[in-house]
SEMAR-673214 format. One line per field, with one value per residue (C-alpha): residue number from 1; x, z, y. Coordinates in Angstrom, 1 decimal. Last residue first. Example, Ala and Ser with C-alpha at 12.3 -4.5 7.8 and 13.67 -1.06 7.14 Angstrom:
BEGIN
k: (2; 1)
u: (13.7; 12.3)
w: (7.1; 7.8)
v: (-1.1; -4.5)
! end
This chain:
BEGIN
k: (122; 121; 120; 119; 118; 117; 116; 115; 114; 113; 112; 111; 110; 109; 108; 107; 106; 105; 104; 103; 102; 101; 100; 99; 98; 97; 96; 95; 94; 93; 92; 91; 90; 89; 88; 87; 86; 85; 84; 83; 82; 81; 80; 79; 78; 77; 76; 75; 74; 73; 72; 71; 70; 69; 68; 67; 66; 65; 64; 63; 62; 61; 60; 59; 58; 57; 56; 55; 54; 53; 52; 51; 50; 49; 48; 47; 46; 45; 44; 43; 42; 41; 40; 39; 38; 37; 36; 35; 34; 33; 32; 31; 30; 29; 28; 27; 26; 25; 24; 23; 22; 21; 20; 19; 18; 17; 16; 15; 14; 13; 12; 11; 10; 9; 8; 7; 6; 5; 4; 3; 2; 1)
u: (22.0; 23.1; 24.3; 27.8; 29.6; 33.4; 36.2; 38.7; 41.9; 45.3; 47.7; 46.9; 47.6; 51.2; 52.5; 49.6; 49.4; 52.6; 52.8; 49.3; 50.7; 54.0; 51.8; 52.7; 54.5; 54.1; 54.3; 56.5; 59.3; 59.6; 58.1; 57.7; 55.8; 55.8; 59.4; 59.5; 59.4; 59.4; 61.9; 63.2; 62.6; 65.0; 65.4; 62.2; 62.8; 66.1; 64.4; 61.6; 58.5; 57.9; 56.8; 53.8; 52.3; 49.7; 48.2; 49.6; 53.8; 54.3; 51.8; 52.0; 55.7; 55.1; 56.5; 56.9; 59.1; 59.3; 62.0; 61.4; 63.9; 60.8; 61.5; 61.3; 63.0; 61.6; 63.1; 61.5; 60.0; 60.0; 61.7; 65.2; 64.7; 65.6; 64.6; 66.3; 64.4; 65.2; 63.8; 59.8; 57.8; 54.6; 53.8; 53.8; 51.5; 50.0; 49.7; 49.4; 47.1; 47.6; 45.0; 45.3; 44.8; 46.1; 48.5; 51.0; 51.6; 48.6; 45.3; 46.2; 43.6; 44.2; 43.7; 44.3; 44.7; 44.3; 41.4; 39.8; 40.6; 38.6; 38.7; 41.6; 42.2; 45.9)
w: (-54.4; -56.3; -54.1; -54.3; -54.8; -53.7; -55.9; -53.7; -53.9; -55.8; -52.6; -53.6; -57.2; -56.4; -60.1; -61.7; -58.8; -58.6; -62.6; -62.3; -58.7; -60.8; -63.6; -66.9; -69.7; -73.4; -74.4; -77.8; -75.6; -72.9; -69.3; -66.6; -64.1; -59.8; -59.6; -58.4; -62.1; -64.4; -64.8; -68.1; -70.8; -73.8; -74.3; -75.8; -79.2; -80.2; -79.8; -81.8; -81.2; -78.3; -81.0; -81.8; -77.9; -79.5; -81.4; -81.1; -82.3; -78.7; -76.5; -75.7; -75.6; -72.5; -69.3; -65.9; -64.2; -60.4; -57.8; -54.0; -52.2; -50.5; -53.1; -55.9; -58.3; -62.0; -64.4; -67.8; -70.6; -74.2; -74.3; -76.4; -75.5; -71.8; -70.2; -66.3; -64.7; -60.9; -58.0; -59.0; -56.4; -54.7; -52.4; -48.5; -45.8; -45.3; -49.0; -51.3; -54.5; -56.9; -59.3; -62.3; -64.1; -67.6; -67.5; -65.0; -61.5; -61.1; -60.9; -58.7; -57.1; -53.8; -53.4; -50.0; -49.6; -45.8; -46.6; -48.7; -48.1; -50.7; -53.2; -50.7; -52.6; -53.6)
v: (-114.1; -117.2; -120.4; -120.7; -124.2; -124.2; -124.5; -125.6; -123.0; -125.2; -126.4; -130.2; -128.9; -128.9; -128.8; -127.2; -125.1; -123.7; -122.6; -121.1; -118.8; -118.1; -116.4; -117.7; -115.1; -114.8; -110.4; -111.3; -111.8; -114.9; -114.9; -116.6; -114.9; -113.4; -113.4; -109.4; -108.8; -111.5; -114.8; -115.2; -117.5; -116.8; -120.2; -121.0; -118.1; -119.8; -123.1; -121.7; -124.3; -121.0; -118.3; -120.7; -119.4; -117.6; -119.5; -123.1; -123.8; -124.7; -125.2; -129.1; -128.8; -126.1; -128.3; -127.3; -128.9; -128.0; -127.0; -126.2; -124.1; -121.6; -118.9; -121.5; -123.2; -123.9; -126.1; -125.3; -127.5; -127.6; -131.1; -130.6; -126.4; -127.1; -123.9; -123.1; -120.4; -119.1; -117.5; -118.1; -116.7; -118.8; -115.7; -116.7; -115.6; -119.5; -120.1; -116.4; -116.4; -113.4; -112.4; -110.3; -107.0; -107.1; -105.2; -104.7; -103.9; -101.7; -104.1; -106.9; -108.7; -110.9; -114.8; -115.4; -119.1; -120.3; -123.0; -120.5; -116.5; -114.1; -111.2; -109.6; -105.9; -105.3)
! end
């Protein structure tokens, strides 16, 4: 995994060959944001989340549902069969609909989300 950059102690790495499409990874102090465990309540769209470091978080999807791509979720029968993904790094449900773990942290800890920082063009 090439390192695209380190800001305020976030590596955020590239991932090309663990599954398509290529990607971006962002790891805090050393440590991947990995989802351990996936609990969907189908009533509210949303989905417990815990976390390799113990934390939990809610992250909720009712606002997607039924929408484009993501109109497979309004399915109750469809929403429950969220899963964790390989290694713990996405949600994921069939029909190819998964979150990255690293965009699932952040929206709930967005104090830990990289800074965008002003680049002057070369």
């Amino acid at each position: 995994m090439p390192t695209i950059a380190i800001v305020d102690g976030i590596k955020i790495q590239m991932v090309y060959d663990e599954h398509a499409p290529a990607h971006f990874h962002a790891t805090l102090g050393g440590d991947e944001v990995l989802i351990t465990q996936a609990t969907p309540d189908q009533d509210t769209h949303s989905v417990t989340l815990t976390w390799v470091n113990g934390a939990t978080t809610v992250s909720r999807f009712a606002h997607l549902a039924g929408r484009g791509v993501f109109a497979a979720l309004a399915d109750p029968a469809v929403f429950v069969q969220v899963r964790v993904g390989e290694r713990g790094r996405s949600l994921e449900w069939p029909g190819e609909i998964d979150f990255c773990a690293d965009a699932l942290w952040f929206e709930a800890h967005p104090e830990d989300a990289p800074k965008l920082v002003d680049v002057a063009p070369v």
